[in-house]
C-alpha positions as CSV (number, residue, x, y, z in Angstrom):
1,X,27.4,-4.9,-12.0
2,X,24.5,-6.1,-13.8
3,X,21.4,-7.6,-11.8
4,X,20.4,-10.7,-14.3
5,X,20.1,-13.9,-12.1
6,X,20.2,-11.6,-8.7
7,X,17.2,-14.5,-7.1
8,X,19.2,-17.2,-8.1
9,X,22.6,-15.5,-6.9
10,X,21.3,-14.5,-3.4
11,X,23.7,-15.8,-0.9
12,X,22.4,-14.9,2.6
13,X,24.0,-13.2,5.0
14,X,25.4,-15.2,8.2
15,X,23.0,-13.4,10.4
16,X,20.1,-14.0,7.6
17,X,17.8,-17.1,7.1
18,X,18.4,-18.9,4.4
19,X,15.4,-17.1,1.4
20,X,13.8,-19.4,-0.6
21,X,11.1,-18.1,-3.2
22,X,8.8,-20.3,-4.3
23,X,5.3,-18.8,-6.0
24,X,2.3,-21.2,-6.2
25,X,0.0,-20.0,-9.7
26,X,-3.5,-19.8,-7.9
27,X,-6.1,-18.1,-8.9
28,X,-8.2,-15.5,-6.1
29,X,-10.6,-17.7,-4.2
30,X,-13.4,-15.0,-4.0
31,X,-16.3,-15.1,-2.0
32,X,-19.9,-15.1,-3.1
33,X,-21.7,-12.0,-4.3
34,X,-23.9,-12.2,-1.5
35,X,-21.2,-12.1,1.4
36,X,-21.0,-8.3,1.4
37,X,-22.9,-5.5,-0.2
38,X,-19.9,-3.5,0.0
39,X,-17.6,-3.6,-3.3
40,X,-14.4,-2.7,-1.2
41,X,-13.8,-6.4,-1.3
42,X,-12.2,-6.3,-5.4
43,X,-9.3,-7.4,-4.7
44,X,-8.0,-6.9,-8.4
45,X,-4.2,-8.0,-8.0
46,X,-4.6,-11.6,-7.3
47,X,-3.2,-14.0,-4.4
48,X,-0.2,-16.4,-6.2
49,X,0.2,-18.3,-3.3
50,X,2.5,-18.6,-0.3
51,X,5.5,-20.0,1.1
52,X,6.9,-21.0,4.7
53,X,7.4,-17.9,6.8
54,X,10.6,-16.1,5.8
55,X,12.4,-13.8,8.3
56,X,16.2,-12.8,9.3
57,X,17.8,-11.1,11.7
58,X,20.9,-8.2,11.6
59,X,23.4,-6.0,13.8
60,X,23.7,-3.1,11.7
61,X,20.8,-2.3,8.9
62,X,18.3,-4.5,7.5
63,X,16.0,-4.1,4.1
64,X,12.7,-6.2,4.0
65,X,10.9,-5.3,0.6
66,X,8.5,-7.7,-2.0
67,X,11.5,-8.2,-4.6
68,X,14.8,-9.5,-3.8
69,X,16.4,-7.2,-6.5
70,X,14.8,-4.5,-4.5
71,X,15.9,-4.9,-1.2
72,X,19.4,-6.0,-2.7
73,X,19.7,-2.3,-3.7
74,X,18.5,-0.9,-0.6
75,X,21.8,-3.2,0.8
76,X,24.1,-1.6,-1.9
77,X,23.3,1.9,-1.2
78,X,23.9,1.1,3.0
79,X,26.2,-0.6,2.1
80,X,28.0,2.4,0.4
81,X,27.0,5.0,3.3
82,X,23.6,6.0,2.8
83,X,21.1,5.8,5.3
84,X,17.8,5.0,5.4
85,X,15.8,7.5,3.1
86,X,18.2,6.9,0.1
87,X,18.0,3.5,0.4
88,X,14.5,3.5,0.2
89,X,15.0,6.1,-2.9
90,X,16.4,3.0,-4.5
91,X,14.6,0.3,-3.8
92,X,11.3,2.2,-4.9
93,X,12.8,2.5,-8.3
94,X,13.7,-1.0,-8.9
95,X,10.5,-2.1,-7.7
96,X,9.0,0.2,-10.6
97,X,10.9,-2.3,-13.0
98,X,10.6,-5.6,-11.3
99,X,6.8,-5.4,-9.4
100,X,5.3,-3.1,-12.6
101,X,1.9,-4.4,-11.3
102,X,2.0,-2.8,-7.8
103,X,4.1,0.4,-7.4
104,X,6.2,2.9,-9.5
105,X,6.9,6.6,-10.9
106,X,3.7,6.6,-12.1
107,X,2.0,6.4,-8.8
108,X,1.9,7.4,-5.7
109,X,3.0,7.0,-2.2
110,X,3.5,7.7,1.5
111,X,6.2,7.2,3.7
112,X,7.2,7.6,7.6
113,X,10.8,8.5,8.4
114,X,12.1,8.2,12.1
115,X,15.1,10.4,12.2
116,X,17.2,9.2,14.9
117,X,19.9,12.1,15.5
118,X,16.7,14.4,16.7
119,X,14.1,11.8,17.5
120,X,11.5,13.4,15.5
121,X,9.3,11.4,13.2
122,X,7.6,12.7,9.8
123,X,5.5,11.9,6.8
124,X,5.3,12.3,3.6
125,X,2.3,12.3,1.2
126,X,3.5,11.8,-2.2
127,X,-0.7,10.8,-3.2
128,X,-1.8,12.1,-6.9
129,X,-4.2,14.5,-7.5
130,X,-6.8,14.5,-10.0
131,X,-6.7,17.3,-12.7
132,X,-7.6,20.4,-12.7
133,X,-10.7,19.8,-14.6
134,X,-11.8,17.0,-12.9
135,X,-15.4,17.2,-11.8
136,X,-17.5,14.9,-9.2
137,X,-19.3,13.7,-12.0
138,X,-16.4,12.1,-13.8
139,X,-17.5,8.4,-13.2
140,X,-21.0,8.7,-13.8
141,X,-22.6,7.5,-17.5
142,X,-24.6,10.0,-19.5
143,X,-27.4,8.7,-18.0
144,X,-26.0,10.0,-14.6
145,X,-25.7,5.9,-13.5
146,X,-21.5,5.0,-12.0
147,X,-19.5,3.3,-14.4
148,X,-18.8,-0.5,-14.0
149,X,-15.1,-0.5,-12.0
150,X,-13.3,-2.0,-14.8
151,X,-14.7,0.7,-17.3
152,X,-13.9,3.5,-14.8
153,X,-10.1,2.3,-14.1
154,X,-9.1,1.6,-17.2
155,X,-7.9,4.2,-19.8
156,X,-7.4,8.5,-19.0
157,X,-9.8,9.3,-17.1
158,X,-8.9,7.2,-13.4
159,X,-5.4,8.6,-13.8
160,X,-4.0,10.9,-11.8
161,X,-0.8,13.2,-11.6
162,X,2.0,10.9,-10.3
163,X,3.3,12.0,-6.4
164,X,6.0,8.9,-6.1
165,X,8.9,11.3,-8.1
166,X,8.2,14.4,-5.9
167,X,7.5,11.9,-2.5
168,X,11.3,10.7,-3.1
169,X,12.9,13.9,-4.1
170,X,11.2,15.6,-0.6
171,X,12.3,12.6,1.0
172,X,16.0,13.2,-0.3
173,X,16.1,16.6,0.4
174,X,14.5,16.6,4.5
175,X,17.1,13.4,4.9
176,X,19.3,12.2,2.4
177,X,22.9,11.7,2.8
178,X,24.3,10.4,-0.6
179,X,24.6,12.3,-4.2
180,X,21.3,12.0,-5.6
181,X,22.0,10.4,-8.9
182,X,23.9,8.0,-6.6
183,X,20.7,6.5,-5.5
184,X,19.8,5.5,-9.6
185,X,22.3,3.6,-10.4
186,X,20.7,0.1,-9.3
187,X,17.7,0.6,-11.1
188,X,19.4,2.1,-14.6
189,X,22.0,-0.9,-14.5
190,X,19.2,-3.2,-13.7
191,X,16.5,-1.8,-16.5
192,X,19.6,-1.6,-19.0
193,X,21.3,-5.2,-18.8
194,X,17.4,-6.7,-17.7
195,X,16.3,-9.0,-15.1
196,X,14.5,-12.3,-14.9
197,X,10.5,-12.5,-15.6
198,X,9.8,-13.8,-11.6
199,X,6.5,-16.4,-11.3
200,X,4.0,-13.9,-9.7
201,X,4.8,-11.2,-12.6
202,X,4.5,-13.9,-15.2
203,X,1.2,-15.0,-13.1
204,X,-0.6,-11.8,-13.0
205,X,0.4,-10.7,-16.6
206,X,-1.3,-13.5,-17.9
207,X,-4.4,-13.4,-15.5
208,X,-4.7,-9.8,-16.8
209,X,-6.2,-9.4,-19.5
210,X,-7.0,-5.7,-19.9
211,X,-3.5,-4.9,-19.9
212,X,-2.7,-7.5,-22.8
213,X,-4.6,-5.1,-24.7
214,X,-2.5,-2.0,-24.4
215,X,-0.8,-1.7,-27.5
216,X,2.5,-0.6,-25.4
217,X,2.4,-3.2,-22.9
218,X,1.9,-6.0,-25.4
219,X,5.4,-5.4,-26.9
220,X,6.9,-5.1,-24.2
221,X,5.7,-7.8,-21.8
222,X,3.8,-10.2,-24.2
223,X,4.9,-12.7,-27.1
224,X,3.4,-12.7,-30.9
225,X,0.7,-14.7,-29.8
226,X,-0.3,-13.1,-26.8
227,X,1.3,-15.4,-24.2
228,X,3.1,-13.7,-21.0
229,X,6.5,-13.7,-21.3
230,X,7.7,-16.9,-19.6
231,X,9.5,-17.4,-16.0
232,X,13.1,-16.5,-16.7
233,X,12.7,-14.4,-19.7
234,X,15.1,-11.4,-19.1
235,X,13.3,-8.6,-20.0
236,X,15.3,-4.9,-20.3
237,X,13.8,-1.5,-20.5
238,X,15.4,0.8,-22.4
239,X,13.0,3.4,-22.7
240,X,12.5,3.4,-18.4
241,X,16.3,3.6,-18.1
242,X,16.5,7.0,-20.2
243,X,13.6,8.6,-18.1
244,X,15.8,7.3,-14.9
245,X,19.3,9.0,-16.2
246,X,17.1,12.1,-17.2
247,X,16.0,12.4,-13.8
248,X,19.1,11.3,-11.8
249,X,20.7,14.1,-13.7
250,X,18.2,16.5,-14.4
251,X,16.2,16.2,-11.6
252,X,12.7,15.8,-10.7
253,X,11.8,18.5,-12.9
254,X,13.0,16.8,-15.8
255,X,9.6,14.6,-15.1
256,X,6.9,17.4,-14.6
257,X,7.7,19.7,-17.2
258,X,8.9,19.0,-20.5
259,X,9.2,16.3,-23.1
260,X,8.2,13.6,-20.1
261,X,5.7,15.3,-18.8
262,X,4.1,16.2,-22.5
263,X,4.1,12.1,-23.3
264,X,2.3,11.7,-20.1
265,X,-0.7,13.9,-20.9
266,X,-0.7,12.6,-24.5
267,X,-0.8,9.4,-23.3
268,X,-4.0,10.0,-21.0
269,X,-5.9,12.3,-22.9
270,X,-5.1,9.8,-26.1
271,X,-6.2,6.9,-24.2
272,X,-8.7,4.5,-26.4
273,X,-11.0,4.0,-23.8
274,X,-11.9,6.9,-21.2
275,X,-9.7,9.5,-22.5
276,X,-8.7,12.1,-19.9
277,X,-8.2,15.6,-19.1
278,X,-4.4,16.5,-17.7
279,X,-2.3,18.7,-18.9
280,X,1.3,19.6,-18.6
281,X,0.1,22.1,-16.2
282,X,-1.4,19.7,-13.5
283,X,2.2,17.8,-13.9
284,X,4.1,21.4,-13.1
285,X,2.0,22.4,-10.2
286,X,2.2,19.0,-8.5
287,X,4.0,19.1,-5.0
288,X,4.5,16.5,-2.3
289,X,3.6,17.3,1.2
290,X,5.2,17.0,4.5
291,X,2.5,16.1,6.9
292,X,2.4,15.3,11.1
293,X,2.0,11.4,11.6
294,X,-1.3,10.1,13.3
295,X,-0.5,8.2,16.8
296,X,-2.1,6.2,19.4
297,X,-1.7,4.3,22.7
298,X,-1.4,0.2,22.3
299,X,-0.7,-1.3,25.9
300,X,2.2,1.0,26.7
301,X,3.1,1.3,22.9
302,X,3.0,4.3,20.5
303,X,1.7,3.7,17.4
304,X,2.1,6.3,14.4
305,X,1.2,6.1,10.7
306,X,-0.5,8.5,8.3
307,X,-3.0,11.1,8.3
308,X,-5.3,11.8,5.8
309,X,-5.6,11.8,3.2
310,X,-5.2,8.4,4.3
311,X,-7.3,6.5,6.7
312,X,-4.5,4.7,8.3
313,X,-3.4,6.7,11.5
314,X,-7.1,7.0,12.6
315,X,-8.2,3.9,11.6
316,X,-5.3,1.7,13.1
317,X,-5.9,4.2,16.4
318,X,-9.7,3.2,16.4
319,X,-9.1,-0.4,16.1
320,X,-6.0,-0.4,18.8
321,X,-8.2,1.3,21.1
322,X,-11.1,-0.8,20.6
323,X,-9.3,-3.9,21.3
324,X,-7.2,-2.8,24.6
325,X,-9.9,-3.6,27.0
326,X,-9.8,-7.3,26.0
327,X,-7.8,-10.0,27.0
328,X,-6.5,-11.1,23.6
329,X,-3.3,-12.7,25.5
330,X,-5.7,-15.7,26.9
331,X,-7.7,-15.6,24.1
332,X,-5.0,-16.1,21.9
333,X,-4.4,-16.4,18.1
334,X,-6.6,-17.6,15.3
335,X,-9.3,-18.4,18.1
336,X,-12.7,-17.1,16.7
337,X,-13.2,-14.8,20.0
338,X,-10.0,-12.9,19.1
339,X,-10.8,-13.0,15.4
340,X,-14.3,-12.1,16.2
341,X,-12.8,-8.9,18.2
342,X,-10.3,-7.7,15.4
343,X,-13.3,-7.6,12.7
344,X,-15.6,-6.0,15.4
345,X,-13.0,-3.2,16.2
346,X,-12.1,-3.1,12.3
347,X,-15.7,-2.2,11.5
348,X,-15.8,0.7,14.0
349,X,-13.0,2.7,11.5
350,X,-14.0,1.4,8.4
351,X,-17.6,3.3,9.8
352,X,-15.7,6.7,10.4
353,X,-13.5,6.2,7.3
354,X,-16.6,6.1,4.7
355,X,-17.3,9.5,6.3
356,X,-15.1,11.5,7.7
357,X,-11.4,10.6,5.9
358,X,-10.8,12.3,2.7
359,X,-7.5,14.9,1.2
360,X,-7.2,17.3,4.3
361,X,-6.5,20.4,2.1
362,X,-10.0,20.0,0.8
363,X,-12.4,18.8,3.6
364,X,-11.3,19.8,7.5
365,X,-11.0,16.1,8.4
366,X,-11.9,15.8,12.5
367,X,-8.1,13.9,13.3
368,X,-8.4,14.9,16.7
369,X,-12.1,14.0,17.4
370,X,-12.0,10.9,15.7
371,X,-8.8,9.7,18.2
372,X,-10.4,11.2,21.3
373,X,-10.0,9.2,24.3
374,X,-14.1,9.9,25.3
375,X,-15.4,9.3,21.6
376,X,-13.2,6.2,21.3
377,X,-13.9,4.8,24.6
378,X,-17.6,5.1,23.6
379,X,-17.1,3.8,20.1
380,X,-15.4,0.3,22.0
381,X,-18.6,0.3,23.9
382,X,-20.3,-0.7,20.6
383,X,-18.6,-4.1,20.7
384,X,-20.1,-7.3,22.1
385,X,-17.5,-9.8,23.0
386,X,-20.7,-12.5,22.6
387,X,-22.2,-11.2,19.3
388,X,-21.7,-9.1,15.8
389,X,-23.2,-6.0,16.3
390,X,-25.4,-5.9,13.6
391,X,-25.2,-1.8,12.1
392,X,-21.9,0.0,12.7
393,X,-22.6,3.5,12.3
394,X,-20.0,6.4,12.0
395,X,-19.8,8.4,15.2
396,X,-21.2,11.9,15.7
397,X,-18.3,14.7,15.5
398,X,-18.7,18.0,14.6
399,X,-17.9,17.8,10.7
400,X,-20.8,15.5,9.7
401,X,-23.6,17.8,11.0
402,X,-21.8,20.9,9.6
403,X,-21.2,19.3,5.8
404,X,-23.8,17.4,6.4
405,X,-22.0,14.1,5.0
406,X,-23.3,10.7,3.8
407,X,-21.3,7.9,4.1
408,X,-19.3,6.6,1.2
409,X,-17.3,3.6,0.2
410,X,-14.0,3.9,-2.1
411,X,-13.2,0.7,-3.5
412,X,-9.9,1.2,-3.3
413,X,-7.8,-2.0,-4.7
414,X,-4.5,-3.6,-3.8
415,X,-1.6,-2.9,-6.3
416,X,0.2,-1.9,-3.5
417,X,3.7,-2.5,-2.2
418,X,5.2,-1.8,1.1
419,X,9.0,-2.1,2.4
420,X,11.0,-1.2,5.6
421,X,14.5,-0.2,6.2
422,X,16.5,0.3,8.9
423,X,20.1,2.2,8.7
424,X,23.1,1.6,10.7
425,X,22.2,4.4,12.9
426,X,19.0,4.1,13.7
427,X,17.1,6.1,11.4
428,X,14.0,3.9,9.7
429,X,11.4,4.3,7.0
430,X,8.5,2.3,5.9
431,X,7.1,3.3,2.6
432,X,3.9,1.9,1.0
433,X,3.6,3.2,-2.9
434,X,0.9,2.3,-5.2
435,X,-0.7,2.3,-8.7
436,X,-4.2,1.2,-7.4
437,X,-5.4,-1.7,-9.6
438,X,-3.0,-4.5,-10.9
439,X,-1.0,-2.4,-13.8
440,X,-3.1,0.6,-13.0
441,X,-4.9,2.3,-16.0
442,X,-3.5,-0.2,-18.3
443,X,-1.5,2.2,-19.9
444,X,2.2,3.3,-20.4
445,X,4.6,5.7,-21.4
446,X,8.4,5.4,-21.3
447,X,8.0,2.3,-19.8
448,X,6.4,2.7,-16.9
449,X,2.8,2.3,-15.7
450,X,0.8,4.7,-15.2
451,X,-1.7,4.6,-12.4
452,X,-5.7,4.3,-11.9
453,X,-5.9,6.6,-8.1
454,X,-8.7,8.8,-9.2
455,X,-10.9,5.4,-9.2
456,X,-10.6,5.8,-5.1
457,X,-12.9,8.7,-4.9
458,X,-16.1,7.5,-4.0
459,X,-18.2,7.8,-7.0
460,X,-21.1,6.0,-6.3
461,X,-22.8,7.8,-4.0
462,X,-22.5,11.2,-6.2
463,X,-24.7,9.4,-8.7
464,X,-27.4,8.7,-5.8
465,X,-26.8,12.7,-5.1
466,X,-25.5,12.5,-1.8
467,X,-23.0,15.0,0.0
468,X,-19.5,13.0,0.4
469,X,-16.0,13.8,1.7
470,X,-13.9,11.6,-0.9
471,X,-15.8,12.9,-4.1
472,X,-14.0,14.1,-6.8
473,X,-13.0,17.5,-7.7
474,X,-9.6,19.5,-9.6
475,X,-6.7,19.1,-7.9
476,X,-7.3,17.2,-4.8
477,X,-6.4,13.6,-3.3
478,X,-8.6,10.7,-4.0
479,X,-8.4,9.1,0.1
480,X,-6.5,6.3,0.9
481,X,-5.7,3.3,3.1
482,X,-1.9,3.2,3.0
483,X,-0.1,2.9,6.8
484,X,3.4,3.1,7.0
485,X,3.3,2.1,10.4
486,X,6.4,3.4,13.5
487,X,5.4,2.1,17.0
488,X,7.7,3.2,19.9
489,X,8.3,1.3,23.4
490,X,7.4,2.6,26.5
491,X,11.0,4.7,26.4
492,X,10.2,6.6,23.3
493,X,12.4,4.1,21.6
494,X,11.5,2.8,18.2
495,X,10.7,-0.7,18.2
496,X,8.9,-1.7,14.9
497,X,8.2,-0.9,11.2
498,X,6.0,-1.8,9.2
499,X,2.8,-2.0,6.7
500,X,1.3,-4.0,3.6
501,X,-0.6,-3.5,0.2
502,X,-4.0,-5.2,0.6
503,X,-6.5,-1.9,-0.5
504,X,-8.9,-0.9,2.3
505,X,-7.7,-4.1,4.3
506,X,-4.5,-2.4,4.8
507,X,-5.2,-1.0,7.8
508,X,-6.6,-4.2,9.7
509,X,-3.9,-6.1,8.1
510,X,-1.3,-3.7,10.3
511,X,-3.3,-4.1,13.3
512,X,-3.2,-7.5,12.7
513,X,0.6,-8.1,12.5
514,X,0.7,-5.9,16.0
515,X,-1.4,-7.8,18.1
516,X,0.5,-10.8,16.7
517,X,3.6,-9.1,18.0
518,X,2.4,-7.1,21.1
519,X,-0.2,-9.1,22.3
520,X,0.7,-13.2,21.0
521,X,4.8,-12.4,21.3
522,X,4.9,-13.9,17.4
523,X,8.4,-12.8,15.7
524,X,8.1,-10.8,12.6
525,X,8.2,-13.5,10.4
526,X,5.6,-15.3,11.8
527,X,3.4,-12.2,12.4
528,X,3.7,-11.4,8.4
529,X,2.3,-15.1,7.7
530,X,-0.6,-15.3,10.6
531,X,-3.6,-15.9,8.8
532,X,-6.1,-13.0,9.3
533,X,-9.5,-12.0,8.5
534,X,-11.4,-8.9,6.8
535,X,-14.8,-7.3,7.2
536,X,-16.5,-6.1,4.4
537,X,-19.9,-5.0,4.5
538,X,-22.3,-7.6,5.8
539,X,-19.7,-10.3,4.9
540,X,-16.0,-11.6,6.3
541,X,-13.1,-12.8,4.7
542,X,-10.5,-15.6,6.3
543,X,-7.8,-16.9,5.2
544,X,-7.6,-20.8,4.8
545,X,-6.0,-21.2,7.8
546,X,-8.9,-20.0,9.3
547,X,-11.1,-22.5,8.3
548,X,-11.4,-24.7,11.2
549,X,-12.9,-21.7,13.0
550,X,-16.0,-20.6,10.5
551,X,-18.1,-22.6,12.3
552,X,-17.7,-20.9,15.5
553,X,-17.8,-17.6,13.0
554,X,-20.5,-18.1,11.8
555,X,-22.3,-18.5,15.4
556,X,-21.2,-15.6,16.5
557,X,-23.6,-13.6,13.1
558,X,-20.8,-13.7,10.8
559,X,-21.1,-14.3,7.1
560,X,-18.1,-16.3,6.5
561,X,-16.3,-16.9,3.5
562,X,-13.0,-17.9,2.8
563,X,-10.1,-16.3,0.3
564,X,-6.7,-15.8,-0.4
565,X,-5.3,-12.5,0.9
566,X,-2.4,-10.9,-1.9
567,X,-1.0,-8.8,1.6
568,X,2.6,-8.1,1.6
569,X,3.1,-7.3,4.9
570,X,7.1,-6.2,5.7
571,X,8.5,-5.5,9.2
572,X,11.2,-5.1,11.0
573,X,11.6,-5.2,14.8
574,X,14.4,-3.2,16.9
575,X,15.5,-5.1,19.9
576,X,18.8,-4.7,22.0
577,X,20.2,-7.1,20.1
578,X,19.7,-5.9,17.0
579,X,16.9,-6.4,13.8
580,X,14.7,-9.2,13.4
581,X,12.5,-8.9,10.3
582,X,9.7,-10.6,8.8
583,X,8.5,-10.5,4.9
584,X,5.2,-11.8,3.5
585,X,5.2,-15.2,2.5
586,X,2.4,-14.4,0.3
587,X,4.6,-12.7,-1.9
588,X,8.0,-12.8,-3.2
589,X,9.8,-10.4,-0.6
590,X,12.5,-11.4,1.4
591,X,15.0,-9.6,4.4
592,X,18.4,-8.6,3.8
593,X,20.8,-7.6,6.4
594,X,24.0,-7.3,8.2
C-alpha cells in the first residue's frame, strides 16, 4: 500500500471523532529579554498554531501520535497482531520521515512500557552519549567564554551517538510479539512511494534557516531558489529507505558498525562549522539501558515516569506533591490562584533539577531523597498560596555537600515528540524521542537528521568554573526533561498515558494535563488543549488563553508575558468502558482507534 494522500484519506473510525488538521503559519510570540534571566526559555521549534480540541474514544487499542501517517501505522501493525511495543517500533520510524524536525534514528529517546500479563512496568533510556573524547570544556571559546547557543548546536560538535535504534531494538526484544522487520514495512513503503509536505513541516523548514544551509538538506527539502518545498509536495526518501531495509534485515548492528556507522562519523567530524570528535568506536559501544521508573502519590493516584538521566520522575513527583495540600477542585481551572500554584510547585523541581539531575551512571543522583515524603513535605512549605516566593533554592540532600555542586541550567529545547498506544490487551507505552533543536545539528546522512543532545549539558557554568552535575564528559548522558508518563488508580490499575515535547517545560506541561484530568475531571482532549503556563527564571509564560488572568499574575509578583506553547501533549485514558484519548491541538496529531 503506498501512504501518499494518507491525511486526506483518513476516514475515522465509528468510535473516533471526526480529525480535522488544520495548521495556522504563526510565528513564536516570545517574551521580552527581560522576563527571565534563565535561557531555558529558547523554544527553538516554533508554535504553528492550533486547532479545536481533537480526541476519540475505542474498545480495543488506540494510537494518539503528532502525524496521522504515524499513528496510522501504529493501527496497521495492531491491526495485524502486534501489541503495543511494536507498534510503537513503527510509528517512531515514520515519524523519522514525516516530523524530521522533532524525532528520528538519529536521536534519542525514552519510553515506559506497562506489561499487562505480569503487571510490571519498565523504562527504557535510549539518551545519546557524548564521545569518548568529549571534554567539559567542549562549548567554551578559546577565550574560555560559552559559545552563543546557535554556534554551539549547530555542526559536529553538539552531536551525540544516536540511542533511538538501540531504545527500539531493547524494546522489541523485552516485549515484542511480531517479526522484527515486520514492524518496517510502513515506514520503507512510506519513504519509497513519498508522502505529502504537511503545513507545520513546510512552516518550520522555511522559518529555519540554518538548516537551509546544509548542503544535504537543501536538495532534499528545498527548491533551486531556496524556497521550502510547498504544502503537498510529495517528497520520497530513497536514501532513508535503504538504511531502513538494512536494519530491518540486518539488524541494529547494521547501524553502529559499518558502512552506516562510518558515514555518521564522517559526517560530524566533516561538519563545516564545529566539527566533532566520534568515531565508529563510540557508535559500537553504544547500548540502551533498562532502567526502574520514578513514582509518586497524586490524590490516591500512582504516577510513574523516568529517572535520570531525566528529570521527569522527580520533578513531576515534586510538583504533584507540592500541589496536594491545595484545593485546586474549588479553585478551579485557568484561575490565577491555581495557575499561581502550578508555577510555584514547578519552580521547587526545576530548583533540584539544576542541581541534582544529571546521567545516573556518572553522578549518584539522590532519587530517593529528592521524593522523600519529609523533604517534600518541607519543600511544599516553601509555597505561599498569597504570594511568589521570591528565591527558590535547591534543597539540602546529601549529594550537594559531598560534590559540592553549583546549580546549573541546561537549555534544553523542544524538537521533541511524544505518542501513546494502547494494545488490545492491555499492555501500553508512551514514548517521547527527540533531536533537541528544530532539525538538530543541521546536518544529515542517509537521510535522516542527526541530532544536537550534547548542547543539554550545562555549559555555562563550566566557563564561570563551577562544580556541576550535567557537565560534559566522554561517554555520558547530557540530562533531560522527557516524561513518559503511567499513572495507576487506586487498584493498581492503569488508567492514563501520556507526555509532550516542550524542552524543560515538559515536565510541568504533564503535571498540567493531570491536574486537568485528576483534579478539573477535563477529558483527554480537552486536557491536551488547556492553556498552561511556564516558569522560567524570574519570568512566566501563558498561553493566550490566559490572558484575561495577567493582571491578577502579575499581583501576585509574577513577570508575565504571553507566548505560544509548540507542546504536543498525547494521552490516552483507560476507563471501564474502554479508551478515550486526547492529541495536542497545537500540532498535527490525531487519535486512532477501534
Amino acid at each position: 500500500m503506498c501512504y501518499v494522500g494518507w491525511m486526506k484519506r483518513l476516514s475515522p473510525q465509528r468510535s473516533i471523532s471526526a480529525v480535522i488538521i488544520v495548521a495556522f503559519a504563526a510565528t513564536l510570540c516570545l517574551p521580552s529579554a527581560a522576563i527571565s534571566t534563565s535561557r531555558e526559555y529558547d523554544w527553538s521549534e516554533g508554535a504553528t498554531g492550533r486547532t479545536a480540541a481533537k480526541g476519540g474514544t475505542a474498545k480495543s487499542y488506540m494510537v494518539v501520535a503528532a502525524n496521522p501517517l504515524a499513528a496510522q501505522a501504529g493501527m496497521m501493525i495492531l491491526k495485524a497482531g502486534g501489541n503495543a511495543a511494536d507498534a510503537a517500533i513503527a510509528v517512531q520510524l515514520v515519524l523519522n520521515i514525516v516530523e524530521p524536525q522533532s524525532s528520528g534514528i538519529g536521536g534519542g529517546a525514552f519510553a515506559l512500557y506497562w506489561d499487562a500479563k505480569t503487571h510490571a512496568a519498565s523504562s527504557f533510556d535510549g539518551r545519546e552519549t557524548a564521545p569518548a573524547a568529549a571534554m567539559q570544556n567542549r562549548f567554551l571559546t578559546q577565550d574560555g567564554k560559552p559559545m552563543a547557543r546557535m554556534q554551539a548546536m549547530v555542526g559536529g560538535k553538539s552531536v551525540g551517538v544516536p540511542g533511538v535504534l538501540r531504545l527500539l531494538e531493547l524494546l522489541h526484544q523485552r516485549h515484542g510479539h511480531l517479526a522484527w522487520a515486520k514492524l518496517f514495512a510502513p515506514a520503507i513503503d512510506l519513504a519509497e512511494n513519498g508522502f505529502a509536505v504537511s503545513p507545520r513541516l513546510n512552516s518550520l523548514l522555511a522559518s529555519d534557516t540554518a538548516f537551509q544551509k546544509n548542503e544535504a538538506a537543501r536538495a532534499f527539502y528545498y527548491e533551486a531558489d531556496g524556497s521550502a518545498k510547498a504544502v503537498g509536495t510529495v517528497l520520497k526518501n530513497p536514501e532513508f529507505a535503504k538504511v531502513l531495509r538494512l536494519v530491518a534485515t540486518k539488524g541494529v548492528d547494521a547501524f553502529y558498525n559499518g558502512a552506516i556507522a562510518a558515514d555518521v562519523v564522517r559526517a560530524v567530524n566533516g561538519a563545516t562549522k564545529n566539527p566533532g570528535d566520534m568515531t565508529v568506536e563510540d557508535l559500537a559501544a553504544y547500548k540502551a539501558v533498562e532502567r526502574a521508573p520514578v513514582c509518586g502519590p497524586y490524590r490516591g493516584y500512582k504516577v510513574c515516569s523516568m529517572g535520570p538521566p531525566s528529570s521527569g520522575g522527580i520533578g513531576i513527583a515534586q510538583i504533584l506533591s507540592a500541589l496536594e495540600p491545595h484545593d485546586l477542585r474549588t479553585l478551579g481551572p485557568q484561575t490565577a490562584a491555581s495557575e499561581h500554584l502550578l508555577i510555584e510547585a514547578s519552580r521547587i523541581a526545576f530548583a533540584d533539577r539544576a542541581v541534582y539531575i544529571a546521567d545516573p551512571d556518572r553522578i549518584p543522583v539522590p532519587v530517593d531523597a529528592l521524593i522523600a515524603p519529609d523533604y517534600l513535605k518541607a519543600r511544599a512549605a516553601l509555597i505561599n498560596p498569597a504570594r511568589r516566593t521570591p528565591t527558590i533554592e535547591a534543597g539540602k540532600v546529601p549529594l550537594k555537600a559531598s560534590l559540592n555542586l553549583a546549580p546549573a541550567d541546561s537549555p534544553e529545547l523542544p524538537a521533541t515528540t511524544h505518542f501513546s498506544i494502547v494494545d488490545k490487551d492491555g499492555n501500553a507505552i508512551g514514548l517521547t524521542s527527540s533531536v533537541e533543536n528544530q532539525f538538530g545539528s543541521r546536518l544529515m546522512v542517509h537521510g535522516f537528521v542527526l541530532n544536537n543532545q550534547l548542547t543539554d549539558f550545562s555549559y555555562e557554568d563550566v566557563a564561570e568554573h563551577r562544580t556541576v552535575a550535567n557537565r560534559v564528559e566522554g561517554g555520558k548522558r547530557p540530562r533531560s526533561s522527557m516524561s513518559p508518563t503511567l499513572v495507576f488508580n487506586a487498584t493498581g490499575k492503569l488508567e492514563m498515558v501520556l507526555g509532550s515535547p516542550l524542552g524543560a517545560s515538559i515536565v510541568p506541561l504533564v503535571v498540567k494535563t493531570l491536574v486537568c484530568m485528576i483534579d478539573w475531571q477535563m477529558t483527554p482532549a480537552d486536557a491536551a488543549a488547556a492553556p498552561g503556563s511556564m516558569s522560567f527564571g524570574s519570568g512566566v509564560v501563558i498561553e493566550k488563553p490566559l490572558e484575561a488572568i495577567q493582571p491578577q499574575l502579575e499581583s501576585l509578583g509574577h513577570q508575565v508575558r504571553v507566548g505560544e506553547f509548540a507542546s504536543g501533549i498525547h494521552v490516552i485514558r483507560v476507563t471501564k468502558d474502554g479508551l478515550i484519548g486526547g492529541a495536542d491541538p497545537r500540532r498535527e496529531g490525531v487519535v486512532l482507534g477501534k
